[in-house]
LUMMAR-868613 format. One line per field, with one value per residue (C-alpha): x, y, z; chain; residue in one letter. Coordinates in pm, 1 decimal, decimal comma. Example, Ala and Ser with C-alpha at 12.3 -4.5 7.8 and 13.67 -1.06 7.14 Angstrom:
// LUMMAR-868613
c1 = [1230,0 | 1367,0]
c2 = [-450,0 | -106,0]
c3 = [780,0 | 714,0]
mol = [A | A]
type = [A | S]
//
This chain:
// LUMMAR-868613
c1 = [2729,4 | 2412,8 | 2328,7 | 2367,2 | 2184,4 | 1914,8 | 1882,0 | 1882,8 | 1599,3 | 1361,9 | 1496,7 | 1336,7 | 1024,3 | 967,4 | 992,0 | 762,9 | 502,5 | 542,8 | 423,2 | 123,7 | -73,5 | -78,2 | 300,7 | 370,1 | 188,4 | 353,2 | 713,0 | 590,8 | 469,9 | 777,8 | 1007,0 | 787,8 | 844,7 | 1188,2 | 1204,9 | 990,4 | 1177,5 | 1497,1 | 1607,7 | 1379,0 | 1441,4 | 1157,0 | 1000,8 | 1006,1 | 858,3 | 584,2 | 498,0 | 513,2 | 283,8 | -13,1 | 19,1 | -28,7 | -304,5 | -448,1 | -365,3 | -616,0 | -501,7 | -310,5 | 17,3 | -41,6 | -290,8 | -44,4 | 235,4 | -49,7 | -118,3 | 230,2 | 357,3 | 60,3 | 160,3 | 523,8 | 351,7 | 202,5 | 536,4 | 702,9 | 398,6 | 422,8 | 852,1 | 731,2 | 472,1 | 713,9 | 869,5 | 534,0 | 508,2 | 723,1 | 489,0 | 164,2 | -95,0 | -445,8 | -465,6 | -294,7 | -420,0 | -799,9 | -672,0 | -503,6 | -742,9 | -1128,7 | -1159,5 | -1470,0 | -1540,4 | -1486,9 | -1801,5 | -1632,8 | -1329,9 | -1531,3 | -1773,1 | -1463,2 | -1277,9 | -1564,9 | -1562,2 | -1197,5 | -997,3 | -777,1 | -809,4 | -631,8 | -550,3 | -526,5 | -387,1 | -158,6 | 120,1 | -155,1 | -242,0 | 6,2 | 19,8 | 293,0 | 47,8 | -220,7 | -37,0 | 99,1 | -216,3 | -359,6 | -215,9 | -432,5 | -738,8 | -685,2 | -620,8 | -344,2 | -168,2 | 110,8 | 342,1 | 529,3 | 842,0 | 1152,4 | 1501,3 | 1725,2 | 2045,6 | 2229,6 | 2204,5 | 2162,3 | 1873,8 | 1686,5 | 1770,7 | 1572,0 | 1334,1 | 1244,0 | 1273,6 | 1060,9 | 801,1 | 807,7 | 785,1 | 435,3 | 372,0 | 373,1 | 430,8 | 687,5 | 715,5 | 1010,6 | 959,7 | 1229,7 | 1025,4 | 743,3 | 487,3 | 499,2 | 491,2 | 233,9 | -4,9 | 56,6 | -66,6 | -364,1 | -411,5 | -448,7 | -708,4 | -480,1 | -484,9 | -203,8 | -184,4 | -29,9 | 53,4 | -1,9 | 75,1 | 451,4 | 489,6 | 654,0 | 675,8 | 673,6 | 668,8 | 597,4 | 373,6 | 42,8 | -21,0 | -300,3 | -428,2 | -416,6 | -528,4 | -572,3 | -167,7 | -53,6 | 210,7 | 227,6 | 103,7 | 173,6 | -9,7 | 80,7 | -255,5 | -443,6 | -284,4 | -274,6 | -692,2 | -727,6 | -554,6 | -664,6 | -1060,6 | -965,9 | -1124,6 | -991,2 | -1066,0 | -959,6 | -826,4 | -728,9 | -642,4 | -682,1 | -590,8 | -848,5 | -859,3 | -838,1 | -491,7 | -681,8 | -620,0 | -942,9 | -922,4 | -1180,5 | -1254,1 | -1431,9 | -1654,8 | -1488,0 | -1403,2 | -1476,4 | -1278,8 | -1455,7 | -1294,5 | -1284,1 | -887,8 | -710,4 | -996,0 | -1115,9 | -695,6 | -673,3 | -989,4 | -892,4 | -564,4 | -721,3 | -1010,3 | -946,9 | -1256,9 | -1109,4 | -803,8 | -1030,7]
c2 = [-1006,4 | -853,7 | -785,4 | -1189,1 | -1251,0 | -1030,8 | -1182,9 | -1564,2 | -1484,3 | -1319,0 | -1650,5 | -1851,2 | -1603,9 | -1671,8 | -2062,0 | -2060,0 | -1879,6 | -2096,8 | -2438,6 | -2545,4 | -2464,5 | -2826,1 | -2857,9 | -2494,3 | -2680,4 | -2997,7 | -2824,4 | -2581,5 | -2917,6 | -3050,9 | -2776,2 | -2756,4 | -3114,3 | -3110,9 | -2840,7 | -3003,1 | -3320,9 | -3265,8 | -2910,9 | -2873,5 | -2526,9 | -2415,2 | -2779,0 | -2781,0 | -2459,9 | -2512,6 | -2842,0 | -2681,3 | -2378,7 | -2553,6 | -2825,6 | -2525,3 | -2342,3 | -2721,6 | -2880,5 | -3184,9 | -3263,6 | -3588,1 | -3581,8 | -3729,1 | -3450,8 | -3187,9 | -3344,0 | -3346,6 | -3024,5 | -2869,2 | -3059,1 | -2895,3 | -2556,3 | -2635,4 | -2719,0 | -2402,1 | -2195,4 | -2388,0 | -2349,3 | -1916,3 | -1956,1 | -2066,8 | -1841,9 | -1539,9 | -1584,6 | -1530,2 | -1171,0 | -1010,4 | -1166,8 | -1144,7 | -1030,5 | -967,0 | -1290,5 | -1515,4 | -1326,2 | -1443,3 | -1787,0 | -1825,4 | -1593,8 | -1595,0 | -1209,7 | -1174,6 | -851,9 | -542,1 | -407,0 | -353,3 | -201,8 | 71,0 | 130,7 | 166,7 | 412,8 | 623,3 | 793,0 | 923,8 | 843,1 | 596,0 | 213,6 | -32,8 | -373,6 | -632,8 | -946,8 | -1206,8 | -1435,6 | -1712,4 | -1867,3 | -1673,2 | -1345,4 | -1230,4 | -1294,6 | -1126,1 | -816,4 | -861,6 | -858,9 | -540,0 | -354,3 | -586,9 | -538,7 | -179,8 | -96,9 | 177,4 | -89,1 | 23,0 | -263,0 | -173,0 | -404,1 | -492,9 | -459,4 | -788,5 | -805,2 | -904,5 | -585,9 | -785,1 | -984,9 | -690,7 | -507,8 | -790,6 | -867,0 | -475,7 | -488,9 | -781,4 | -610,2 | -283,5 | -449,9 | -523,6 | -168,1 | -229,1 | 110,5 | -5,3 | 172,1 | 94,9 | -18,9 | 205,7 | 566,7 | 493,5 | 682,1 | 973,6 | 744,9 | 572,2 | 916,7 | 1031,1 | 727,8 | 701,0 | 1087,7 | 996,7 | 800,7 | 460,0 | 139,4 | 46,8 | -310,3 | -406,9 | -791,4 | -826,3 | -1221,3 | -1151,1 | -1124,4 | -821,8 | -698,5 | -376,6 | -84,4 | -73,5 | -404,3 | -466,6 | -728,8 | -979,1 | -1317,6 | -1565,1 | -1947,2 | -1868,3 | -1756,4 | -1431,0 | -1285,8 | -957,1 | -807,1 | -501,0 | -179,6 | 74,0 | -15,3 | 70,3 | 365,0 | 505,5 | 398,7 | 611,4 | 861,2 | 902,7 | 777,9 | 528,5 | 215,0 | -114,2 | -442,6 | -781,6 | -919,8 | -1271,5 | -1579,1 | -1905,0 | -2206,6 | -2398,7 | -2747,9 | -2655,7 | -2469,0 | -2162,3 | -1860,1 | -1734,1 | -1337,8 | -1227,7 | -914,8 | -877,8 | -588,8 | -292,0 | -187,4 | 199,1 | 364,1 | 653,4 | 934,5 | 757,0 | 847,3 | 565,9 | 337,0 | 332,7 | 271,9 | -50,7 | -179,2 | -227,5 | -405,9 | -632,5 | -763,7 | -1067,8 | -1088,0 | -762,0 | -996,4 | -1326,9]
c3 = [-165,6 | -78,3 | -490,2 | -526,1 | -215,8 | -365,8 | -684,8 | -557,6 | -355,4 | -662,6 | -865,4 | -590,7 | -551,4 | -950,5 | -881,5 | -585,3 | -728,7 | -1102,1 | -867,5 | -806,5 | -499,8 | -349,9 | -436,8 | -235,1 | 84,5 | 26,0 | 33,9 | 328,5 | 519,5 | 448,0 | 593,5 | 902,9 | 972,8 | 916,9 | 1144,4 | 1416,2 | 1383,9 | 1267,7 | 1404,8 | 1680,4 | 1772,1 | 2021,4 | 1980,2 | 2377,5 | 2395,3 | 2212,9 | 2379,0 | 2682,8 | 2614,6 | 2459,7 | 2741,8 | 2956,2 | 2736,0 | 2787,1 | 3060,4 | 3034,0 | 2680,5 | 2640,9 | 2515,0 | 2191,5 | 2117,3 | 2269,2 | 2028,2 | 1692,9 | 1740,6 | 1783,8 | 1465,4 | 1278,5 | 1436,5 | 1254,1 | 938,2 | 961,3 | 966,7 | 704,4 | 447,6 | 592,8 | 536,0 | 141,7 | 60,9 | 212,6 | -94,2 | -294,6 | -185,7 | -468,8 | -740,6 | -585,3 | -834,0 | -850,4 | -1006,7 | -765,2 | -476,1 | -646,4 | -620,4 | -315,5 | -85,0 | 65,6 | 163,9 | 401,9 | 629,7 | 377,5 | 488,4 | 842,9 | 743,1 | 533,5 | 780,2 | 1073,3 | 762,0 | 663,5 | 992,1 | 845,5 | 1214,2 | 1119,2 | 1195,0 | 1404,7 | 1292,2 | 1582,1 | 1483,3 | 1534,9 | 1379,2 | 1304,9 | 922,7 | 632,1 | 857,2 | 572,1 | 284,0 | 433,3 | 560,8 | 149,1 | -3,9 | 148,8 | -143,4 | -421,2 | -219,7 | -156,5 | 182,9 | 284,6 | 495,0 | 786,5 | 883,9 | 1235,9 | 1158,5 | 1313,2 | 1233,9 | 1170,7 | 1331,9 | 940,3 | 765,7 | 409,9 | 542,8 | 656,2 | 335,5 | 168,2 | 411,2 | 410,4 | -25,2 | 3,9 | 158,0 | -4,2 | -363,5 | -297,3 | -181,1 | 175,2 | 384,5 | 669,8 | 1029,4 | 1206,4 | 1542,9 | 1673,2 | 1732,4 | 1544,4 | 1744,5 | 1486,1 | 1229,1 | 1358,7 | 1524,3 | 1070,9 | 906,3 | 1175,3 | 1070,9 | 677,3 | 793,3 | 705,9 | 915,6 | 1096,6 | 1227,9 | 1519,1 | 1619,5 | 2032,5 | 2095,9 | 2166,6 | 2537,3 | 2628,8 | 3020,0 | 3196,4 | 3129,1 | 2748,6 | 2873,9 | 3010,5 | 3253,6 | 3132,2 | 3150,5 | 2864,8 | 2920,7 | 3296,4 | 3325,5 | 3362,7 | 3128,6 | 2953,8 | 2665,1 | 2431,7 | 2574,7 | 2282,7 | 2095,9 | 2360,3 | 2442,7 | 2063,7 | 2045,6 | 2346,3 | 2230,5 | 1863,7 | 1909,5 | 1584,2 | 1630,9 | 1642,5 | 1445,1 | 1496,1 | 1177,1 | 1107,1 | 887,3 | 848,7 | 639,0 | 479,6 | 339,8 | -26,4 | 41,1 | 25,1 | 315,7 | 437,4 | 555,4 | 779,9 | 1002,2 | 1314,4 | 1460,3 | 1511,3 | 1926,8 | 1888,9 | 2183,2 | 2402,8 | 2577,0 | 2923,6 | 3032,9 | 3194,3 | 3331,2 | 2929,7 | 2796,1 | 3117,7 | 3007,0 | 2652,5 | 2723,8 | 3040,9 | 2909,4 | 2731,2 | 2511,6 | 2299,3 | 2183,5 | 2106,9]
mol = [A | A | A | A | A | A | A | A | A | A | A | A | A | A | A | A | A | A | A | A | A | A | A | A | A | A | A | A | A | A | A | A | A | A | A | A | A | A | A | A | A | A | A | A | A | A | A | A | A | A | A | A | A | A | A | A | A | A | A | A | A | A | A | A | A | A | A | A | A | A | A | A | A | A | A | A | A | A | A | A | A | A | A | A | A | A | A | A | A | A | A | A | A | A | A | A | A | A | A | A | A | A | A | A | A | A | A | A | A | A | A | A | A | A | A | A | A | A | A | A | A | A | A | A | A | A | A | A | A | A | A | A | A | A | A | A | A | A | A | A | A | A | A | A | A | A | A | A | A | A | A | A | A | A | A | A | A | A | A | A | A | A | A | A | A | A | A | A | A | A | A | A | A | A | A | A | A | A | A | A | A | A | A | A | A | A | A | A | A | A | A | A | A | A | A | A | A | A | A | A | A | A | A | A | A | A | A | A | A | A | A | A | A | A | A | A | A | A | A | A | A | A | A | A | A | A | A | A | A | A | A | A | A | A | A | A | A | A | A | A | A | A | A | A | A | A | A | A | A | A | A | A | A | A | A | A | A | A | A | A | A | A | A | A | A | A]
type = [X | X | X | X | X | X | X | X | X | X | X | X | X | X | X | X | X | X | X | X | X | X | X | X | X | X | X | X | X | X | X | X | X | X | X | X | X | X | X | X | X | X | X | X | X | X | X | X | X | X | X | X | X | X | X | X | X | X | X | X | X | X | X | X | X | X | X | X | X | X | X | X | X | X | X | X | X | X | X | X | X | X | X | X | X | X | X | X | X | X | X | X | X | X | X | X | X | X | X | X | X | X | X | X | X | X | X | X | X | X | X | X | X | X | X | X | X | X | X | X | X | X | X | X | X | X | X | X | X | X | X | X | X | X | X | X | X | X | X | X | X | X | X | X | X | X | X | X | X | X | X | X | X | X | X | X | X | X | X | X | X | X | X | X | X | X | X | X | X | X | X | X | X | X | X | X | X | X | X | X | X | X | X | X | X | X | X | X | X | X | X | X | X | X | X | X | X | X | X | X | X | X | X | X | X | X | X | X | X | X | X | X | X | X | X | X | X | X | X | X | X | X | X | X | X | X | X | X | X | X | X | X | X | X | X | X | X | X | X | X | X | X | X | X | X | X | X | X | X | X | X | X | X | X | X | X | X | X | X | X | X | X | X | X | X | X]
//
């Protein structure tokens, strides 16, 4: 079953990646409205956070911007299924790449680097194309429950020469890759509570947030650089990095800054 499963889903890659870009968002728009409209799984969830996030906001703009936000995962569910066939050439079309000069700088001091990001834009496509524009790229993924799915999902990835950590104990994994003087990337807008979470406030409400990066930056002195993506008007995905947080050897007090302030995550 799985063998079938497999090669359905590289038929479908091939297809995807034959269409034109405009097409690929027009189907991706498509399956995000559906979504939003006809199987609104976490519709009401996402309502409700961004009316929190923005509490003045009228409901019409609350509603606007949480159907784009569906857009948004259905074009991401389509261009999933470019990652198996993404070559120098298509990555030329489809990406804006700004920032190298910050990632070089961070490497050349040979510590390691720390990706920050978070599931905004194509995050799969730009995790993806790390291999065409030559970064040693560690994903930290997560297992899913049907073992044939993950078997693809995890395929999927690896085609493109993606190295995968699994989330399950990674910290080896995680201490080696940071010791080759790789980047490792890790995504921190998932809430997750005490004690493997950090209390902090986003939008003026307090919920929790992922304290392993800080702790590995503390630990290894590798620096840590936001990086992000966006979709532009022309279909294109802009890449860009920010400047590098270097972390000093300041124990704790250094480890609860990095994970409290809010301006290191923005």
């Amino acid at each position: 079953m799985t063998w079938l499963l497999t090669g359905l889903v590289k038929s479908f890659c091939f297809i995807i990646a034959l269409l034109p870009r405009p097409l690929q968002v027009w189907w991706g728009n498509g399956i995000g409205l559906f979504w939003f409209y006809v199987v609104p799984i976490r519709r009401k969830t996402a309502l409700e956070n961004i009316s929190k996030a923005f509490p003045d906001w009228p409901h019409k703009k609350v509603w606007a911007v949480a159907r784009e936000n569906f857009k948004n995962y259905g074009c991401g569910f389509i261009e999933f299924f470019l990652m198996p066939v993404l070559s120098d050439r298509l990555v030329s079309r489809l990406i804006v790449f700004e920032g190298r000069d910050i990632l070089d700088r961070a490497l050349a001091r040979g510590k390691g680097v720390f990706f920050l990001t978070a599931h905004l834009g194509s995050w799969e496509i730009m995790s993806a194309s790390s291999t065409v524009f030559k970064i040693n790229f560690n994903v930290i993924t997560k297992r899913i429950k049907t073992g044939s799915l993950n078997q693809i999902w995890v395929d999927m990835r690896k085609t493109q020469g993606l190295k995968l950590i699994s989330e399950e104990k990674s910290t080896f994994e995680i201490l080696r890759a940071i010791r080759r003087n790789d980047c490792v990337g890790f995504i921190l807008d998932q809430f997750m509570g005490p004690p493997v979470g950090a209390k902090v406030k986003f939008f003026g409400h307090e919920t929790g947030a992922p304290a392993a990066l800080a702790l590995f930056a503390e630990r290894t002195g590798a620096p840590v650089i936001p990086v992000f993506n966006i979709r532009l008007p022309n279909g294109k995905i802009r890449i860009f990095f920010g400047g590098a947080h270097p972390i000093h050897s300041a124990g704790q007090q250094r480890a609860k800054y990095l994970f409290y302030d809010p301006g290191i995550y923005q």
